[in-house]
N, C-alpha and C positions, 0 to 999 in steps of 0.2 A: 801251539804254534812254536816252530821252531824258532830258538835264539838268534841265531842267524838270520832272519829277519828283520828283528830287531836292529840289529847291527847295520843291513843293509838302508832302512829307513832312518836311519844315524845320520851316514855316511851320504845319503842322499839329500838329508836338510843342508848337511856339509857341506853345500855345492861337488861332492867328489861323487860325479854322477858314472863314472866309469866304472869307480870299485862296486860302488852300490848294485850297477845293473848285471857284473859280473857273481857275486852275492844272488841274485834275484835269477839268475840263468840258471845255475846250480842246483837252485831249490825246485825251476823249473823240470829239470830232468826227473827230478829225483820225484816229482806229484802227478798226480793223475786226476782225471777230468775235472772239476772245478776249481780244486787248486793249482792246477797248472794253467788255467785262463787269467787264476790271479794273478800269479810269479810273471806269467806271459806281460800282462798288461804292467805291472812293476816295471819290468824290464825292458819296455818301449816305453814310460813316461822317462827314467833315464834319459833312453838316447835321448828322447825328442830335448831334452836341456842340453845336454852332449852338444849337439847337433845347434842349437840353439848360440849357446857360449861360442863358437866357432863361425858362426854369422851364415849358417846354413837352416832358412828360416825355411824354405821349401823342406827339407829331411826333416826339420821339428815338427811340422805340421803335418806331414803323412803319421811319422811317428806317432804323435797325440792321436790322431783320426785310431791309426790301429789300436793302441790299447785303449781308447774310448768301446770300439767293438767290441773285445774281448770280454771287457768288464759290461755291455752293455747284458749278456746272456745272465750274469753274475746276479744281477739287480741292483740296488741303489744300497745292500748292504752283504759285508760277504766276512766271513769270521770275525763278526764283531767290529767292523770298520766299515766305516760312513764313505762309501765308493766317491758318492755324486761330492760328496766337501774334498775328497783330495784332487778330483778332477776340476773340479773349479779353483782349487789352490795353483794345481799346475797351467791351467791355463793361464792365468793371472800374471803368473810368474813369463810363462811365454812370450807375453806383452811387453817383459822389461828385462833387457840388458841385465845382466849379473844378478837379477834378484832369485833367490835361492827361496824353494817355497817351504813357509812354515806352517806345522800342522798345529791346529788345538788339539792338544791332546785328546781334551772333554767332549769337542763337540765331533772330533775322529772317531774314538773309542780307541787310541793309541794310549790314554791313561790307561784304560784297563786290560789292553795287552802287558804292559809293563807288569803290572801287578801280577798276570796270571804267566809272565816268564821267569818272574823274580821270587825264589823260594820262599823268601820273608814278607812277600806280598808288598816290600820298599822297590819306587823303580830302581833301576842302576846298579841293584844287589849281582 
C-alpha cells in the first residue's frame, strides 16, 4: 500500500478532512477496480465530516450513505483493514460536533499497515 495513504489516514484522524480527501482522490485516479472503490469510499467519509464541521448534515449523510456503498461491494475487509470498524467509527463521529474519529490500530489493521509501510517494520519510520 502506498505511503500516501498512510499520510492521508494521518491527516484524516487530524480533523484536516480536506487535505486527506484530496490525498484519497489522487490515489483514486491513479487505482483500478477495487482499490479504486476503496480510495472512492475514503474520500466520501472525508467529505461526509467536511461537510459535517460546516453544519451541512444533509451533504454528510448522502456522503456516508455513498462511501458506505462503495465499500459495501469491498466486503467487511479490504487490504487488511476492518471496513465495518471504520464505518462505525465514522458514523459515531457523525453524531458529534468536532469529534474527529479515532481508529484502533489493532482492531483496524492500521498497526499492521504501519508496519508493512515502514522499512524497519517501526510505525512512523
Amino acid at each position: 500500500m502506498d505511503s500516501r495513504f498512510r499520510e492521508a489516514i494521518r491527516r484524516f484522524e487530524q480533523g484536516r478532512y480536506l487535505d486527506a480527501q484530496g490525498i484519497f482522490e489522487t490515489l483514486r485516479h491513479e487505482a483500478e477496480g477495487a482499490e479504486r472503490e476503496f480510495f472512492q469510499g475514503w474520500a466520501l467519509l472525508a467529505a461526509a465530516l467536511f461537510h459535517r464541521d460546516r453544519g451541512n448534515r444533509t451533504g454528510a449523510g448522502r456522503c456516508f450513505q455513498r462511501a458506505r456503498s462503495h465499500w459495501r461491494a469491498l466486503g467487511p475487509e479490504h487490504a487488511g483493514l476492518d471496513l465495518d470498524a471504520v464505518l462505525r467509527a465514522v458514523e459515531k463521529a457523525l453524531d458529534h460536533e468536532w469529534d474527529h474519529p479515532r481508529f484502533d490500530p489493532d482492531r483496524t489493521g492500521l498497526a499492521d499497515l504501519d508496519r508493512r509501510l515502514s522499512p524497519q517494520g517501526r510505525p512512523g519510520d
